[in-house]
PDB file of N, CA, C and O in Angstrom:
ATOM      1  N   UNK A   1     152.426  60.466  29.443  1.00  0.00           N
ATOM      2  CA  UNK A   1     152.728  59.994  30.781  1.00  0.00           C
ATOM      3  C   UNK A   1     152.244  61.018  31.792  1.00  0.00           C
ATOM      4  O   UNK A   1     152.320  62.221  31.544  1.00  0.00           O
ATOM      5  N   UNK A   2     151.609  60.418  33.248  1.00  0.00           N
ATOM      6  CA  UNK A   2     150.982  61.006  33.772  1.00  0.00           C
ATOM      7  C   UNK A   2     152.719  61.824  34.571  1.00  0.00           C
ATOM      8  O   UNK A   2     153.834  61.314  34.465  1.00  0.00           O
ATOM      9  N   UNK A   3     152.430  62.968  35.202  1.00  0.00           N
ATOM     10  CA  UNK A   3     153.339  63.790  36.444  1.00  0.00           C
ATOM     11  C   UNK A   3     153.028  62.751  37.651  1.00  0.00           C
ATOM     12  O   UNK A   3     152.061  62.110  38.061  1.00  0.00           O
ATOM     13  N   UNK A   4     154.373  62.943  37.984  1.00  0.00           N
ATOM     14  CA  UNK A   4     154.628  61.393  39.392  1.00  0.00           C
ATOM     15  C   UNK A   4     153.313  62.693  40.503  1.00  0.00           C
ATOM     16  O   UNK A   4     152.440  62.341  41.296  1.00  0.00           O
ATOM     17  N   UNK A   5     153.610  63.779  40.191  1.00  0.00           N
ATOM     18  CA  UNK A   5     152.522  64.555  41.236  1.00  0.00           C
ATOM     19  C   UNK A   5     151.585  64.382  41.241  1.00  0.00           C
ATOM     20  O   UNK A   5     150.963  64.608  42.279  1.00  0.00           O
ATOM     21  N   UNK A   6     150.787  63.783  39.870  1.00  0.00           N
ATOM     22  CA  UNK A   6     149.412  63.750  39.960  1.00  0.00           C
ATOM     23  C   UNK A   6     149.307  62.069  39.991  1.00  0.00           C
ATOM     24  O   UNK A   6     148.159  61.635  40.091  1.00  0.00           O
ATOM     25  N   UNK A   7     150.138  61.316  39.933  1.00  0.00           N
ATOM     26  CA  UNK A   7     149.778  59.895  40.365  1.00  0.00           C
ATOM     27  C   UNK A   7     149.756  59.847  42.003  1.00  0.00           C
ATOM     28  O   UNK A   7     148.844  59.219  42.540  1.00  0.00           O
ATOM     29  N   UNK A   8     150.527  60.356  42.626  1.00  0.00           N
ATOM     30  CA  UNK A   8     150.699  60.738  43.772  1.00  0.00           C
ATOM     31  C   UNK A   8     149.163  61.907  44.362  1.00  0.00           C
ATOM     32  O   UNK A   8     148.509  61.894  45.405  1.00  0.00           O
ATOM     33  N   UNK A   9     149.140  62.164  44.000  1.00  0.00           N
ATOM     34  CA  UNK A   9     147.785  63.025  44.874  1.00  0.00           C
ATOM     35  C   UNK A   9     146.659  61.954  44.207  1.00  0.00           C
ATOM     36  O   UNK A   9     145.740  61.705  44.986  1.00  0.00           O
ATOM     37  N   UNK A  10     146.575  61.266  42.872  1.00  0.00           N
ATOM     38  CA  UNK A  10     145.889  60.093  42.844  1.00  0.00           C
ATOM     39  C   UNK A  10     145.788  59.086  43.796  1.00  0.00           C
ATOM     40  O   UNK A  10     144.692  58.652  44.151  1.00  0.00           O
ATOM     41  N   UNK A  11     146.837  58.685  44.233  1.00  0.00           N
ATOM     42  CA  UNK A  11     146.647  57.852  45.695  1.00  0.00           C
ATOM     43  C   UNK A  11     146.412  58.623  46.651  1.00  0.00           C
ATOM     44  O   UNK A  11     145.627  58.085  47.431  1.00  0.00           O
ATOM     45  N   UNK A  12     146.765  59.787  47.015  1.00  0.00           N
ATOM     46  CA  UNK A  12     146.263  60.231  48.018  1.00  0.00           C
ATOM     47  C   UNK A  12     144.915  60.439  48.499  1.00  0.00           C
ATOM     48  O   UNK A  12     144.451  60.696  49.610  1.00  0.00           O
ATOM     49  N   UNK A  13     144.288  60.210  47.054  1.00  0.00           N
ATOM     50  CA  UNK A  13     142.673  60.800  47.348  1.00  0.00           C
ATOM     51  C   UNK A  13     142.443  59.630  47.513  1.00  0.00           C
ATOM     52  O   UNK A  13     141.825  59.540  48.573  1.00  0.00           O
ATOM     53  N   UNK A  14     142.635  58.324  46.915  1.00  0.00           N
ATOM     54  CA  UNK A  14     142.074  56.676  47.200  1.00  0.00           C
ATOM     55  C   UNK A  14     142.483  56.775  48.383  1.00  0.00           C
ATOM     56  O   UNK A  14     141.762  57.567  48.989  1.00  0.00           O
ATOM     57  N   UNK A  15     143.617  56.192  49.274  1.00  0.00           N
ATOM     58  CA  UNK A  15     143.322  56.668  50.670  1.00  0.00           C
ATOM     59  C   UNK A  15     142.769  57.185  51.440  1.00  0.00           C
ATOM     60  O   UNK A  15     142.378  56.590  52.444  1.00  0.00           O
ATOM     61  N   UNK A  16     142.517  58.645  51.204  1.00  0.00           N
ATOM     62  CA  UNK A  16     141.439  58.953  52.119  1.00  0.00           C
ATOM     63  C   UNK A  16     140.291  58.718  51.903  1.00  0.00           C
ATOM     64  O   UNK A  16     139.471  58.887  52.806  1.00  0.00           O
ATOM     65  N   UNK A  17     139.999  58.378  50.968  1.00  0.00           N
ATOM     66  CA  UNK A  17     138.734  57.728  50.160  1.00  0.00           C
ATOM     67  C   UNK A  17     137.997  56.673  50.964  1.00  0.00           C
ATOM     68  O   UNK A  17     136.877  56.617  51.471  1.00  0.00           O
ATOM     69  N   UNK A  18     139.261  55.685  50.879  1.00  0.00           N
ATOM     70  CA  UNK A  18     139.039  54.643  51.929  1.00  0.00           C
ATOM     71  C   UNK A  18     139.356  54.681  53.964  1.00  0.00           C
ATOM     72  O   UNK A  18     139.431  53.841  54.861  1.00  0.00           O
ATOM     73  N   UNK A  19     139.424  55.756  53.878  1.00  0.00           N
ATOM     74  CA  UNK A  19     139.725  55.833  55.391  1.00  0.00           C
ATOM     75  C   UNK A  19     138.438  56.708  55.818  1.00  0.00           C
ATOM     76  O   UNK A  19     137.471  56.073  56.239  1.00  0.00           O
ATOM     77  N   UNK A  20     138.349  58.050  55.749  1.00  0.00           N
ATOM     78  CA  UNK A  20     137.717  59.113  56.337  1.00  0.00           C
ATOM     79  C   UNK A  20     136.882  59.858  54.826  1.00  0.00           C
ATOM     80  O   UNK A  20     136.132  60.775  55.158  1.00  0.00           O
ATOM     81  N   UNK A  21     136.903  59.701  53.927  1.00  0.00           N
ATOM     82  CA  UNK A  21     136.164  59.569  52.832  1.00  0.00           C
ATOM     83  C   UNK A  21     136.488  60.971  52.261  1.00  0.00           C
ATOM     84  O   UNK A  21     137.353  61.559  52.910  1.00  0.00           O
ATOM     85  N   UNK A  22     135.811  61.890  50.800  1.00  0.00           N
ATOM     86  CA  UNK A  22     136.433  62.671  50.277  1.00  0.00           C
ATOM     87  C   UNK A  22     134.682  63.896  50.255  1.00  0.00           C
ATOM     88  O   UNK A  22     133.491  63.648  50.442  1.00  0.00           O
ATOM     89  N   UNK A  23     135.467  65.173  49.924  1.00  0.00           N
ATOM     90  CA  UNK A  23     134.842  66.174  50.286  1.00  0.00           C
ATOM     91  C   UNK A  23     134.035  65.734  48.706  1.00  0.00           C
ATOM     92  O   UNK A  23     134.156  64.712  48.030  1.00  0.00           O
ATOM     93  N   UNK A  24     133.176  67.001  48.479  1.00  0.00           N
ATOM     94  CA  UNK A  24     132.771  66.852  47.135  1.00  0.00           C
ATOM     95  C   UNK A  24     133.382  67.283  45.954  1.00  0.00           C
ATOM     96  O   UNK A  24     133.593  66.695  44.894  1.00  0.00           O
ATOM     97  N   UNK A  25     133.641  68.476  46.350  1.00  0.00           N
ATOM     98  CA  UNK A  25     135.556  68.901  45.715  1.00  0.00           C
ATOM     99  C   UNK A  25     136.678  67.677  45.616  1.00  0.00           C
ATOM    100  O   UNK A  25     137.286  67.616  44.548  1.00  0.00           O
ATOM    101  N   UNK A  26     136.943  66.879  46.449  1.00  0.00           N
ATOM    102  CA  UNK A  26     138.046  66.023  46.177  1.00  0.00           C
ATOM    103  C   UNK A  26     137.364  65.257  45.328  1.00  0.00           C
ATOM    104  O   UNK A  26     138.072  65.129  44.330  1.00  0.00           O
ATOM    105  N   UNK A  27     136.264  64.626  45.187  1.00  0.00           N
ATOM    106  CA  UNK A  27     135.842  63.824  44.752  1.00  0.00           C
ATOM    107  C   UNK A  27     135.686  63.988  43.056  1.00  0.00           C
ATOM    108  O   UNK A  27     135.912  63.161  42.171  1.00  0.00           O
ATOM    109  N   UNK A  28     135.282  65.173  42.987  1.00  0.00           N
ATOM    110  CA  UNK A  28     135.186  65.911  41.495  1.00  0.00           C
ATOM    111  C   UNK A  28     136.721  65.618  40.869  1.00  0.00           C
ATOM    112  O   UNK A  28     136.820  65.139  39.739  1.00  0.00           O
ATOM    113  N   UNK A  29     138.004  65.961  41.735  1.00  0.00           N
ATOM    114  CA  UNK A  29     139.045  65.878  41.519  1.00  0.00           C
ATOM    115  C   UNK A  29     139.512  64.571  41.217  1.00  0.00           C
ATOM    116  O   UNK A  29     140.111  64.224  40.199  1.00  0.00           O
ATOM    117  N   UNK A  30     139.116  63.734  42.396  1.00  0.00           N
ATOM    118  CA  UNK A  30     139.577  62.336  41.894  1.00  0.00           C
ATOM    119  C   UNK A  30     138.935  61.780  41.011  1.00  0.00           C
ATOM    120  O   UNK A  30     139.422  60.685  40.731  1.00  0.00           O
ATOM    121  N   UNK A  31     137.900  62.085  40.340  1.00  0.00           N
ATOM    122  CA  UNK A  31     137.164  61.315  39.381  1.00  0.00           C
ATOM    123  C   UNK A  31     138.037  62.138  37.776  1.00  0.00           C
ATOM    124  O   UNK A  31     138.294  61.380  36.840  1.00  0.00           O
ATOM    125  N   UNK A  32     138.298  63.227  37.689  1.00  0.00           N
ATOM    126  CA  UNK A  32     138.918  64.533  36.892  1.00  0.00           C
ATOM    127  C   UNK A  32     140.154  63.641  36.452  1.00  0.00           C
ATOM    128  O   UNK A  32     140.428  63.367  35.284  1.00  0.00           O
ATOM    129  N   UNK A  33     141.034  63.128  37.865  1.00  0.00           N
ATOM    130  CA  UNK A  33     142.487  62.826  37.793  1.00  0.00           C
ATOM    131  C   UNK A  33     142.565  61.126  37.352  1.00  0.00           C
ATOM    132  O   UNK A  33     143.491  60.372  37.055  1.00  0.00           O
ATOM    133  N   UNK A  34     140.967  60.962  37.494  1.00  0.00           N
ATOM    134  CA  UNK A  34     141.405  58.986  37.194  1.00  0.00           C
ATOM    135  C   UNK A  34     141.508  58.782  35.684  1.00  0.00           C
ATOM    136  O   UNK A  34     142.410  58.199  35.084  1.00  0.00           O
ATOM    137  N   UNK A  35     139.817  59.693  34.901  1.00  0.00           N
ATOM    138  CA  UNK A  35     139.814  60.106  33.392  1.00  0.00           C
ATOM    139  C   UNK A  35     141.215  60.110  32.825  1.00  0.00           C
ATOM    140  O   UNK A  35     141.620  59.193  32.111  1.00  0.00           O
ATOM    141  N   UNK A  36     142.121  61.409  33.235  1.00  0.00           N
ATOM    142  CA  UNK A  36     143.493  61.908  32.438  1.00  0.00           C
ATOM    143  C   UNK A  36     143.986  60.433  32.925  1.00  0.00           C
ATOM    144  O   UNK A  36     144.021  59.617  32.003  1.00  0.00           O
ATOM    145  N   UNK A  37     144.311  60.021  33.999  1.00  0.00           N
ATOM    146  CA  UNK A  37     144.518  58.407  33.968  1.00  0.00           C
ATOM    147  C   UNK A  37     144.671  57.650  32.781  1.00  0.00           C
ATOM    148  O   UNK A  37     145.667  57.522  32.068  1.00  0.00           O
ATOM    149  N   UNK A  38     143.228  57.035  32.648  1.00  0.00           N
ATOM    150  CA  UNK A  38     142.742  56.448  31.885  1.00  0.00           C
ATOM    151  C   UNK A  38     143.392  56.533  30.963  1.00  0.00           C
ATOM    152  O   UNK A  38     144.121  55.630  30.553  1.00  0.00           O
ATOM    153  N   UNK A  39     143.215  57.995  30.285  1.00  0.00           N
ATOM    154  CA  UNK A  39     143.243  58.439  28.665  1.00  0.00           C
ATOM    155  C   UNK A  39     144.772  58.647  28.673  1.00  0.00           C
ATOM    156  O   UNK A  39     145.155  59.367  27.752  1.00  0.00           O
ATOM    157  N   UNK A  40     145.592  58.254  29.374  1.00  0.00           N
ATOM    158  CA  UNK A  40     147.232  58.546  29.120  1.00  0.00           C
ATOM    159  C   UNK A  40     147.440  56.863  29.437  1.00  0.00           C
ATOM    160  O   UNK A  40     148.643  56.608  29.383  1.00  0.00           O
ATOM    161  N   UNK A  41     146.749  55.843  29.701  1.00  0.00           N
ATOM    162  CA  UNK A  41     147.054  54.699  29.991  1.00  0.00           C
ATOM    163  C   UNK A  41     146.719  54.243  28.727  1.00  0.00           C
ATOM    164  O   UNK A  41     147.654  53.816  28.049  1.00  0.00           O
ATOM    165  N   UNK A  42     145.435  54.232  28.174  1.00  0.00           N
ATOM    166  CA  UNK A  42     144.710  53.910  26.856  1.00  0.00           C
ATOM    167  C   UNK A  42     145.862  54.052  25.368  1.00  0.00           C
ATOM    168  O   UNK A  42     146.091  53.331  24.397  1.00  0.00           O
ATOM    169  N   UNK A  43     146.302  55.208  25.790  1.00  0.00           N
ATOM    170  CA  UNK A  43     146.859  55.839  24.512  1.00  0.00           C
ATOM    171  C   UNK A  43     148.137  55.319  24.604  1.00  0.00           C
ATOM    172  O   UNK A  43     148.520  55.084  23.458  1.00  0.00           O
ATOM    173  N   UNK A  44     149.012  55.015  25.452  1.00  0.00           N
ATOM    174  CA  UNK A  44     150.096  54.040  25.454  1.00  0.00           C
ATOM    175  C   UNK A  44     150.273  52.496  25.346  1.00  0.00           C
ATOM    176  O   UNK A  44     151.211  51.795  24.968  1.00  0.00           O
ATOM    177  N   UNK A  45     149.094  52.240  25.792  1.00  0.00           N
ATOM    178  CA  UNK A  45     148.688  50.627  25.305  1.00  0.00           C
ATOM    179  C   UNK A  45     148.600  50.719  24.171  1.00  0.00           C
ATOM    180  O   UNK A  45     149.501  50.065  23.645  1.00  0.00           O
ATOM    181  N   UNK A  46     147.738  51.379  23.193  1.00  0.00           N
ATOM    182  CA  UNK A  46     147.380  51.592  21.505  1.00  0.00           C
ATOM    183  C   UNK A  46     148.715  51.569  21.150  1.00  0.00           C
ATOM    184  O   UNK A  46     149.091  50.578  20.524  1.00  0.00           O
ATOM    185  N   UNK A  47     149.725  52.661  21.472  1.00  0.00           N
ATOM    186  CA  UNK A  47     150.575  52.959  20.347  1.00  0.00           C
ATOM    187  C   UNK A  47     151.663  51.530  20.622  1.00  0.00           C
ATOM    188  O   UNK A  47     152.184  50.983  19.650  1.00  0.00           O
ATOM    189  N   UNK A  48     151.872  51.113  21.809  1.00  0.00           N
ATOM    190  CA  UNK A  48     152.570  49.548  21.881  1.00  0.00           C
ATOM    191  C   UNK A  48     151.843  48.535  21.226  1.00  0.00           C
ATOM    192  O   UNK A  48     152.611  47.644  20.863  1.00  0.00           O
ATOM    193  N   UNK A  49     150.515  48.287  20.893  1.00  0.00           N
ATOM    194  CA  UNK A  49     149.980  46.913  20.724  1.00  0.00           C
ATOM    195  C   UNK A  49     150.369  47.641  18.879  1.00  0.00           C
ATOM    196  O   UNK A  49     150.955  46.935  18.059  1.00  0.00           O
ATOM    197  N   UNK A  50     149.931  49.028  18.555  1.00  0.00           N
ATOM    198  CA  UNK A  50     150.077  49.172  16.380  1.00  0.00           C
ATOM    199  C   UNK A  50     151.384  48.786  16.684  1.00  0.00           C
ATOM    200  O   UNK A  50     151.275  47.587  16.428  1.00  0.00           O
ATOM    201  N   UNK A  51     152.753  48.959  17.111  1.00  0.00           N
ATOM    202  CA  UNK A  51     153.827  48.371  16.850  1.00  0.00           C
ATOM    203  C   UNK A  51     154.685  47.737  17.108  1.00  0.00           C
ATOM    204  O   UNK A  51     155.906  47.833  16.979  1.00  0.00           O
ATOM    205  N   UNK A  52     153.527  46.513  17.791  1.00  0.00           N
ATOM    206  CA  UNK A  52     154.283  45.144  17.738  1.00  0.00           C
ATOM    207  C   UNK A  52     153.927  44.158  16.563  1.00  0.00           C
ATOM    208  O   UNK A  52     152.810  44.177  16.046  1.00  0.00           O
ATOM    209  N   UNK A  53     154.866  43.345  16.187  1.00  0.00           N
ATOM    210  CA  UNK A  53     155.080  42.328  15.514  1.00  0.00           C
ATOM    211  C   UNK A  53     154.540  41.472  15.635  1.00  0.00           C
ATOM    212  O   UNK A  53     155.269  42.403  15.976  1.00  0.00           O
ATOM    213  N   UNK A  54     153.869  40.413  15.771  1.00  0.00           N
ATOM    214  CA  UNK A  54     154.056  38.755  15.725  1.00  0.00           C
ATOM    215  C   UNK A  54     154.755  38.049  15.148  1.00  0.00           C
ATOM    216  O   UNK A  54     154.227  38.066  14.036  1.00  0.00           O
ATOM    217  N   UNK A  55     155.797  37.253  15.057  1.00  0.00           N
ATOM    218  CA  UNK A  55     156.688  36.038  14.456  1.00  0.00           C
ATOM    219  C   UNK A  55     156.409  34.818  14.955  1.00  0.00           C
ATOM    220  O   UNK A  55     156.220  34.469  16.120  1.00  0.00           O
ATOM    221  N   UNK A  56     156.404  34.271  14.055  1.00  0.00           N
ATOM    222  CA  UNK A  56     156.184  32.414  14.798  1.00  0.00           C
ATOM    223  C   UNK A  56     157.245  32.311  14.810  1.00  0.00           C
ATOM    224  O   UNK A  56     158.049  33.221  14.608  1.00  0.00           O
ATOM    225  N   UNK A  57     157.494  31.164  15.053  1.00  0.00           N
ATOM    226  CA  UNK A  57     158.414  29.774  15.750  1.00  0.00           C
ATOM    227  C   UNK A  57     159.312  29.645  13.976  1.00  0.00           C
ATOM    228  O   UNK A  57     160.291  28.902  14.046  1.00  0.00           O
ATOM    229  N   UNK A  58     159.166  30.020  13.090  1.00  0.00           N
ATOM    230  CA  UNK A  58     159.837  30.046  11.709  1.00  0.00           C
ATOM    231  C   UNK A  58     159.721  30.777  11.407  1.00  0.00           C
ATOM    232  O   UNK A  58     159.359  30.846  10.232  1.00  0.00           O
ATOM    233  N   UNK A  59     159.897  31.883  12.101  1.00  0.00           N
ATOM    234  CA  UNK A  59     160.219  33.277  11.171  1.00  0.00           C
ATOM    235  C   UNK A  59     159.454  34.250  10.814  1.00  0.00           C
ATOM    236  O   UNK A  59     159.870  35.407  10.754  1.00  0.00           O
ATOM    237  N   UNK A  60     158.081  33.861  10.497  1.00  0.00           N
ATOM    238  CA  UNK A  60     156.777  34.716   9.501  1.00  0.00           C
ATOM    239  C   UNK A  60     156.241  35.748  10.387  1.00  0.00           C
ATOM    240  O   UNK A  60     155.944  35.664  11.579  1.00  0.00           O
ATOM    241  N   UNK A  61     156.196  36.419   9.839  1.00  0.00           N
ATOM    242  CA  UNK A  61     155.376  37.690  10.361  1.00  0.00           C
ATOM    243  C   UNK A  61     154.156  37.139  10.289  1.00  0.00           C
ATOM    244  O   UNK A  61     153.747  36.451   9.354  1.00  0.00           O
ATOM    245  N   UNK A  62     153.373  37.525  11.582  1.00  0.00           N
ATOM    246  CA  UNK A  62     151.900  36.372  11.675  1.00  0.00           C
ATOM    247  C   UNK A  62     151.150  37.606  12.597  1.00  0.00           C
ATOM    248  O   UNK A  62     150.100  37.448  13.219  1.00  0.00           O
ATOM    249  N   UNK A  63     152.159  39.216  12.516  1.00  0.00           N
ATOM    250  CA  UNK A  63     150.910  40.247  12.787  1.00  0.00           C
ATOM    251  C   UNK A  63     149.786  39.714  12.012  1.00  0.00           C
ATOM    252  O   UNK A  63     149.893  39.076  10.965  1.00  0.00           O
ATOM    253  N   UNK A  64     148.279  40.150  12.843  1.00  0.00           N
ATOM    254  CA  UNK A  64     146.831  40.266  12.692  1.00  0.00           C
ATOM    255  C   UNK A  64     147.364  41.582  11.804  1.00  0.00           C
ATOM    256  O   UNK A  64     148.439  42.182  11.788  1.00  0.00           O
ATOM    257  N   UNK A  65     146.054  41.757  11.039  1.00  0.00           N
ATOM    258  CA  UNK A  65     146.396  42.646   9.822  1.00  0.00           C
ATOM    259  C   UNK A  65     145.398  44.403  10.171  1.00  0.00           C
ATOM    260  O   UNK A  65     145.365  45.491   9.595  1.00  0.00           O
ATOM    261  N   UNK A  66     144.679  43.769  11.505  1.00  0.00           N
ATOM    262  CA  UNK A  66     143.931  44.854  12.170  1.00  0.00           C
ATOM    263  C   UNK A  66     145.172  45.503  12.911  1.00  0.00           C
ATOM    264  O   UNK A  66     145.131  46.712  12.683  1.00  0.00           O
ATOM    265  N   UNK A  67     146.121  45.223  13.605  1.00  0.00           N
ATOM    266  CA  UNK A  67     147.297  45.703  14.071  1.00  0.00           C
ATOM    267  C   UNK A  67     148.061  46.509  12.956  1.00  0.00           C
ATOM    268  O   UNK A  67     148.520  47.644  13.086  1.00  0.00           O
ATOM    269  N   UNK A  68     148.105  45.789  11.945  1.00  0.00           N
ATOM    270  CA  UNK A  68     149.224  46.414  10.593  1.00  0.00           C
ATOM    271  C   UNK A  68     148.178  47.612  10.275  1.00  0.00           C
ATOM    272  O   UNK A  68     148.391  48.555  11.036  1.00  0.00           O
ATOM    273  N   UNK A  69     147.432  47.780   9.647  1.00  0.00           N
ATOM    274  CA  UNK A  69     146.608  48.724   9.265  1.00  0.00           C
ATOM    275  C   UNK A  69     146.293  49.860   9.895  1.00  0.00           C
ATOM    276  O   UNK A  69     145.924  50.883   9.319  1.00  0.00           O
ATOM    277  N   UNK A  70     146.483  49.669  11.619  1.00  0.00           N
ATOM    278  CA  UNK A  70     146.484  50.455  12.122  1.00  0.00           C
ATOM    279  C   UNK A  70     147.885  51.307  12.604  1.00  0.00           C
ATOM    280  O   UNK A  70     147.899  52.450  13.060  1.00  0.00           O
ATOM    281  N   UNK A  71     149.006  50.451  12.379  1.00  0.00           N
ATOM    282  CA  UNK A  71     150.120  51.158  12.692  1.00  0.00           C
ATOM    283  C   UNK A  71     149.966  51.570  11.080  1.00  0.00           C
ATOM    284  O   UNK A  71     149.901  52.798  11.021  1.00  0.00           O
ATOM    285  N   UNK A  72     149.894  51.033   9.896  1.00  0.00           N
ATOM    286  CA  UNK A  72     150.371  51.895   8.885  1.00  0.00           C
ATOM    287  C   UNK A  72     149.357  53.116   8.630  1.00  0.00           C
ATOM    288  O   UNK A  72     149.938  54.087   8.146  1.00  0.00           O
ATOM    289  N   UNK A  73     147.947  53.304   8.845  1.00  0.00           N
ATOM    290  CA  UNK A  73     147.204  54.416   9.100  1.00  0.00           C
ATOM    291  C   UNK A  73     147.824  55.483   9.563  1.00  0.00           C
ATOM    292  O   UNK A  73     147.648  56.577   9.027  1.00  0.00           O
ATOM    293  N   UNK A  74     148.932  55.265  11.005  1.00  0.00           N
ATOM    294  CA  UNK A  74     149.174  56.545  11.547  1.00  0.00           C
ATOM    295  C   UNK A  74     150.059  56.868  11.283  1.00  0.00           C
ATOM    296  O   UNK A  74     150.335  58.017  11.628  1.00  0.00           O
ATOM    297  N   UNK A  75     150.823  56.281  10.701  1.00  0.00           N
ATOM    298  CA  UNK A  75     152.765  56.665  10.369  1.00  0.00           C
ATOM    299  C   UNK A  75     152.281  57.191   8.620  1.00  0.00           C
ATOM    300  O   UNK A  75     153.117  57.851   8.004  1.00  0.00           O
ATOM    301  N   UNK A  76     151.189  56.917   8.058  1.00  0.00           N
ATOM    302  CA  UNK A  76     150.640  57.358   6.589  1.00  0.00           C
ATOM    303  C   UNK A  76     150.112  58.457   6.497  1.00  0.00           C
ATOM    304  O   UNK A  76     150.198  59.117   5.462  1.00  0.00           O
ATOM    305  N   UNK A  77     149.363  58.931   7.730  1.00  0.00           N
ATOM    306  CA  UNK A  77     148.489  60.055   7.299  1.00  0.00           C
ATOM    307  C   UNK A  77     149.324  61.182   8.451  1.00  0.00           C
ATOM    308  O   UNK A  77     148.975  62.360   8.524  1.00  0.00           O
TER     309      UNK A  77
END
């Protein structure tokens, strides 16, 4: 999870971004701060989608087996 500080100076730089525009320094920064973004957004989607379930409407486990394999990969090795 990103620091509420750096989501916060994340908007701050889109704002001025869009108003009065960013130095070349900010810009290095906001491109720096969207990446760690990204890669802390990415990596929490992954670890929610390996451990969810699917169940139908009767019961069956109807996880895709690309989901299973990948949650049992990481809890295995």
């Amino acid at each position: 999870m990103l620091s509420p500080e750096k989501i916060k100076r994340i908007n701050e730089l889109a704002n001025k971004s869009k108003t009065i525009g960013l130095s070349t320094e900010e810009a290095k920064e906001q491109t720096k701060l969207r990446k760690e973004y990204l890669e802390t957004f990415r990596s929490s989607m992954r670890d929610t989608i390996e451990n969810v379930r699917v169940i139908d409407p009767d019961g069956n486990d109807v996880t895709p087996e690309k989901v299973k394999d990948a949650h049992n990969n990481k809890y295995l090795n």
